[in-house]
N, C-alpha and C positions, 0 to 999 in steps of 0.2 A: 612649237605651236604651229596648227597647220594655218596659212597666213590666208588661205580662203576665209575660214571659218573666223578667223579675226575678226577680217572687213565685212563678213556678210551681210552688214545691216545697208551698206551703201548701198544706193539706188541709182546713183547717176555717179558721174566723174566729179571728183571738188577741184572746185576755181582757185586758182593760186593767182598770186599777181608777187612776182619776183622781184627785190632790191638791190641791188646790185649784181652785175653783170660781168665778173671775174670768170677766175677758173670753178671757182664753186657752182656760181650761177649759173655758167653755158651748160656743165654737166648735168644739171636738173633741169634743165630746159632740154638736151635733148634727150632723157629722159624721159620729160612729160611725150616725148611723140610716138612712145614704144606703150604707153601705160592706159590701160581701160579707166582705171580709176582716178585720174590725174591729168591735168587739162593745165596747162600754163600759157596763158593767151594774154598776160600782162606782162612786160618786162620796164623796170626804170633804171635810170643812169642819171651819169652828170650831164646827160643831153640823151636826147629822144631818140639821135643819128647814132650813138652809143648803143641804147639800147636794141635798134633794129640792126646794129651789126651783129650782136649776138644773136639773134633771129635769125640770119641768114647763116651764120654761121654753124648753127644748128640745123639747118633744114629748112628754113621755112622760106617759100618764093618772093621775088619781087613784091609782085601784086599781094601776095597775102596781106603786108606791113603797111598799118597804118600808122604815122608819125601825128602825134597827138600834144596839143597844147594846153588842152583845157577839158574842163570836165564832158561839155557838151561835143565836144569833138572824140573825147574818150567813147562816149554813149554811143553815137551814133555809129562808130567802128567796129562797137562790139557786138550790135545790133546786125552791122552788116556781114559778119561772122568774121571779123578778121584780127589778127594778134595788133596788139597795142603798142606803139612804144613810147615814151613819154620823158622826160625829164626830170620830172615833179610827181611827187606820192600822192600829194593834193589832188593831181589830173584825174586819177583812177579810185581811188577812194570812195565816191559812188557807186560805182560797177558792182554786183552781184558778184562777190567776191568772197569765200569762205574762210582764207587764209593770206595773210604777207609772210614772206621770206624776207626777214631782212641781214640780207647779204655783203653788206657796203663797207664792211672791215674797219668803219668810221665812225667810233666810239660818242661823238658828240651827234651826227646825223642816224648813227643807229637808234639812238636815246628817241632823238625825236619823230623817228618813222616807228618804232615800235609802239610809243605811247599814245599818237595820231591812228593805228590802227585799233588798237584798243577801243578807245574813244568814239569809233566810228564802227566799230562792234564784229571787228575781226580778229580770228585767232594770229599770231601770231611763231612762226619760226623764227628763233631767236638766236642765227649761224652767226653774228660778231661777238665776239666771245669779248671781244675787248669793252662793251655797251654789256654785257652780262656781268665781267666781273666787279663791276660798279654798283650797276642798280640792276640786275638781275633778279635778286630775291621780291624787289619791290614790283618789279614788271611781273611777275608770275601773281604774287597777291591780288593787284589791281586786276588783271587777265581773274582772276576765281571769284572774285565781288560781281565780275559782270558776266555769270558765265560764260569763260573764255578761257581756252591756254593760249598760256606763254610757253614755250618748251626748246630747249634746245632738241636737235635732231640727228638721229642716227645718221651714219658716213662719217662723222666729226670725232674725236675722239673720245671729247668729254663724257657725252652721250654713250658712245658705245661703251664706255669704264663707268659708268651708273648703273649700266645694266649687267654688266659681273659681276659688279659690288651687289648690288642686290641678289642677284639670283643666286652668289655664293648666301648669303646673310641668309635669307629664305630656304637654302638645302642646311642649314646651320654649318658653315663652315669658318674656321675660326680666323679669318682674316688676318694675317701679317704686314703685308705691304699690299699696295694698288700703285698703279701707275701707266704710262705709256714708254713706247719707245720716242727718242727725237725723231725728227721726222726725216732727219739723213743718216744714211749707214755709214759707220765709219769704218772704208777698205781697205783692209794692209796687203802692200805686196811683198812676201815676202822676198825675192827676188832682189828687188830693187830698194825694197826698206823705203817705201814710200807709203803715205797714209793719203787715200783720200776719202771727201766727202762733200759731197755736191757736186757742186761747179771747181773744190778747193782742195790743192792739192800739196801736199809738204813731208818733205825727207824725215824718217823717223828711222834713225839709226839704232839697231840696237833693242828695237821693240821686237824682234821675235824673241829676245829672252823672256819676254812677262807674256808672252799670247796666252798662255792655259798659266791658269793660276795652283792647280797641280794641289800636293800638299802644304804650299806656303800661306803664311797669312792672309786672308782674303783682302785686308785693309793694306797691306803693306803693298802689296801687287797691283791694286789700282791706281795708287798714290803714284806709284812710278809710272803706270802707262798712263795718266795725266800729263805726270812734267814732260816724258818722251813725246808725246804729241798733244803740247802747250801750245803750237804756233797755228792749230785750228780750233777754232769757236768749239766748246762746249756744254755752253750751257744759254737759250733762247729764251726770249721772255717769253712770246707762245708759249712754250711750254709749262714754265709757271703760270701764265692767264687760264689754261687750259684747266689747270689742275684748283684752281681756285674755284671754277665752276662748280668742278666736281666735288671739292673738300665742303661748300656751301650747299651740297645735296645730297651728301650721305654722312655730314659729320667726321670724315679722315684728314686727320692733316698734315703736315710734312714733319718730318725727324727735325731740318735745321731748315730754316727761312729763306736760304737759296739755294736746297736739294742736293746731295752726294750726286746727283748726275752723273755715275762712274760711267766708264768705257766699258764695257761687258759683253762677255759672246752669250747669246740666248741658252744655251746650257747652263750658264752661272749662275742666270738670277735667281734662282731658289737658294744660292749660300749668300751673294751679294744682299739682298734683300731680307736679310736672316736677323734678328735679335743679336746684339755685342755678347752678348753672354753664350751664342751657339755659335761663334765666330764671323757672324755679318755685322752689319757698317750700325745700325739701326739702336737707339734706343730702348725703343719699345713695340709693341703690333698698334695695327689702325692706321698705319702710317704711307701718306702719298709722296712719288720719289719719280724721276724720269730715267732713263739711262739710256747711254748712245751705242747703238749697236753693232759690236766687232763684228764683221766678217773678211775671209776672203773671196777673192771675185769666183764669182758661180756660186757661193753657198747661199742656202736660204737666206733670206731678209727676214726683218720683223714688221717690213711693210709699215711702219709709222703706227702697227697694232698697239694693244690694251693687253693688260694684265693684273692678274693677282698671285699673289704667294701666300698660300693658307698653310696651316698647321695640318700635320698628319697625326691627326689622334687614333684612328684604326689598323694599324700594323698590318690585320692580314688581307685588310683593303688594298692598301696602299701598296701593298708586295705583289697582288695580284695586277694594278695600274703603271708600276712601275715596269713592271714586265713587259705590256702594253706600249712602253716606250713613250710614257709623261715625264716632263722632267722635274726631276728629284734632285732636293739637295745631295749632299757628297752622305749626312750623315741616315739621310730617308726621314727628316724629322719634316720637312717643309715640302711642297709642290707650287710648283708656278704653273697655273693656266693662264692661257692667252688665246685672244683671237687676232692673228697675224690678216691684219685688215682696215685701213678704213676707205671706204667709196665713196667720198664726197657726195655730189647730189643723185650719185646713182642710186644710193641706197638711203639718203635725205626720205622720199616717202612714204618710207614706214613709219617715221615719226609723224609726218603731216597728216598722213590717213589716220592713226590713231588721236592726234587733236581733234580732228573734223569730226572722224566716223562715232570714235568711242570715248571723243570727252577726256583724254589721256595725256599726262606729260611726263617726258620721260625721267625725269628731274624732280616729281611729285611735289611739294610744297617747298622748296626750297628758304632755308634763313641765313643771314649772314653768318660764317662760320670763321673766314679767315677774309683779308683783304690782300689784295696784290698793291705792295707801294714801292717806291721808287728808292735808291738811295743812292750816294753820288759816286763813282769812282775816279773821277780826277775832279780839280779845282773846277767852279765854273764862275762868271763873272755875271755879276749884275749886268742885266739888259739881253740875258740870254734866252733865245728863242726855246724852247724845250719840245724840237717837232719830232712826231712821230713816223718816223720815214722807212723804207724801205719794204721790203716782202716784209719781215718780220715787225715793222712795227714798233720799233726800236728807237728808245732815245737816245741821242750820241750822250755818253758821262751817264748816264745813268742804270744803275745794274738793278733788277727787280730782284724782292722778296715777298715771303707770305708769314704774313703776320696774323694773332688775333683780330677777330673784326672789331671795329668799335666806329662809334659816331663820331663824323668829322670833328678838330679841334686846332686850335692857331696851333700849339705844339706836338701835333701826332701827326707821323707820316700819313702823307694826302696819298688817297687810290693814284695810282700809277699810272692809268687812261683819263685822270680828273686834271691829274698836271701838265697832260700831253696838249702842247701849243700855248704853253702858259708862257709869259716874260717873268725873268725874275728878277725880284725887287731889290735885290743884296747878294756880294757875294757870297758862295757857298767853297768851305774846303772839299778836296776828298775824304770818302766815308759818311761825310751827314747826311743825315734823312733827310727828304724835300718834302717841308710841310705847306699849309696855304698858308702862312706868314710869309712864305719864301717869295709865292708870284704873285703875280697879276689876276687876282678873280675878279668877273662880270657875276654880277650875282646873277643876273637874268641867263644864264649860259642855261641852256636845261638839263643839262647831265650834272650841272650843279645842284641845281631845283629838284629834278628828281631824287641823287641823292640824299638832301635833306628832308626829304617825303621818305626815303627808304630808314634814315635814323630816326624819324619822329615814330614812324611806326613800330619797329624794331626794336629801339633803344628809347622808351618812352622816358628813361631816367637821365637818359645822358646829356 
């Protein structure tokens, strides 16, 4: 699509006001200072000194930065033409403001900046994926009762794997798998027989025997390059929160509840990703799945990209694409396309501009399809904190799955960002689910609240 003729109805730049001020946020911040259409002159944090460091950090001078307390102090800064920075969503919320980014990776304060913006009659960017796969479905409805979106946003992955699901589904192509890569490559060197990934590095002896999975079993060969390199993480809750987004906006949902997450070189995933009956890992088609991607150093990445694995029902198509150098299963029954890509807030504005300009989300109605919930992997003791720490967002002891969705219950595992910072009330073994019998709920929590707005509406039987 030519991306002129998209926006062309816009008349002026839309006013963003930004929530948190990560790596997500500074890159759509300096962003807005490259873009005609796109003007980011609000920035909020856990302090206003926060969010004007991202300011500077970005570009923007001393003098530009006003440090903002209060609404009327917001006002009168933005009057004087200068970027905002603030503490409080409350401060700017007045402001002539066409859209919030809420960026704050903080599932109980995403809940309640997204719903305040609603409320207050702004669209909504919906980047904390962990405040989506809760009450996500419910935020987008409320956003469409007051004409508004709620949309998650292209750079993110979710987003960008909605939009190949779809435009495959629209070219009718018959879907087998969807997914993303993790978001670290996993680098063998051969040489040294060392795997790493990230920041994490560990001896893997013996893994150049399974590197190419060759003619052997496609199951049996990932299974070994698992246990061979067992002593690096692979498998992130991100990545399941990710993909819960997406399973509750196109209806796909995982083969097993915490994903085959093989190790695979990007050549594979057309057999990895394949039906059990045509030699891959898979049940059935329709189905969402991540994998962490082998290379060696210098080889392409998959860049933390999106993909699908469709069905090759046209032979002499698919012989003339193949040629082309798409990659094809071994057998030329399946294809995996992919866009080896995500840009965080560089490419964030094509979502914002299409809520603003053209009333668009990229996520179209979304309804609860599957729930991301928690379940234990070692013992935990009563009076245990269950905080959600680090980059990833991670509870210690607790490994995520994706379940059907269903309406909160004392015995059904509780959403997995609903339990984050809960106390529990009883010991729990390894392997049980953590339901809300288990902790500590405020009723008054609003990610609680909201949730139970998302099952009245949803689940009007349950």
């Amino acid at each position: 699509m030519n991306s002129h003729r998209r926006f062309a109805k816009a008349t002026r730049p839309i006013e963003v006001a930004l929530v948190g001020a990560g790596a997500f946020g500074r890159s759509l911040l300096g962003q807005g200072n490259r873009m005609k259409l796109l003007s980011v002159r609000v920035a909020v944090d856990v302090t206003a000194e926060r969010a004007a460091e991202a300011f500077r950090a970005t570009g923007r001078g001393e003098g530009e930065i006003a440090l903002c307390g209060s609404p009327s102090e917001a006002l009168a800064a933005w009057n004087a033409g200068k970027v905002v920075a603030a503490g409080r969503l409350d401060a700017v919320l007045a402001l002539p403001l066409d859209i919030v980014v809420e960026a704050s990776g903080h599932p109980e304060a995403g809940a309640v900046h997204a719903l305040a913006s609603i409320e207050a009659g702004k669209h909504v960017a919906l980047v904390t994926k962990e405040t989506d796969s809760v009450v996500g479905s419910y935020l987008a409805k409320l956003a469409r009762e007051r004409n508004l979106v709620c949309t998650t946003v292209d750079g993110d992955q979710p987003a960008l794997l909605i939009g190949l699901v779809t435009w495959a589904e629209t070219l009718g192509l018959p879907i087998i798998a969807a997914g993303k890569s993790s978001e670290y490559d996993f680098v063998f060197d051969a040489e040294s027989e060392v795997m790493t990934s990230e920041s994490r590095s560990a001896p893997t002896p013996g893994f150049g025997k399974v590197w190419a999975i060759g003619e052997r079993p496609v199951a049996e060969v990932l299974a070994e390059r698992s246990r061979r390199a067992a002593a690096l993480p692979q498998l992130a809750v991100p990545d399941l929160c990710e993909m819960a987004v997406v399973a509750n906006a196109t209806g796909l949902k995982p083969d097993k509840a915490s994903f085959h997450a093989p190790i695979a070189r990007i050549v594979e995933v057309a057999d990895v990703f394949e039906e059990g009956e045509r030699g891959g890992l898979l049940a059935g088609g329709r189905r969402l799945d991540v994998f962490n991607c082998l290379r060696a150093k210098g080889d392409i990445s998959f860049a933390g990209g999106v993909f699908i694995v469709v069905r090759c029902e046209d032979e002499e198509t698919w012989k003339v694409l193949a040629g082309k150098g798409h990659t094809m299963s071994r057998s030329g029954d399946a294809a995996m396309l992919w866009l080896p890509r995500h840009l965080l807030g560089l490419e964030a504005p094509i979502s914002m501009l299409d809520a603003v300009v053209n009333g668009l989300s990229v996520a179209g109605s979304p309804t609860p399809v599957v729930d991301l919930v928690g379940r234990t992997t070692k013992p935990l003791a009563k009076g245990t904190r269950l905080k959600a720490e680090g980059h990833h967002h991670t509870i210690d002891g607790v490994g995520p799955e994706l379940v059907d969705a269903a309406p909160l219950g004392a015995d059904r595992a509780a959403p997995y960002y609903l339990i984050a910072d809960r106390v529990l009330k009883r010991d729990l073994p390894a392997g049980a689910p953590v339901t809300l019998a288990d902790v500590e709920m405020d009723d008054s929590a609003p990610l609680y609240q909201l949730r139970k707005r998302q099952d009245a509406a949803f689940f009007p039987q349950g």
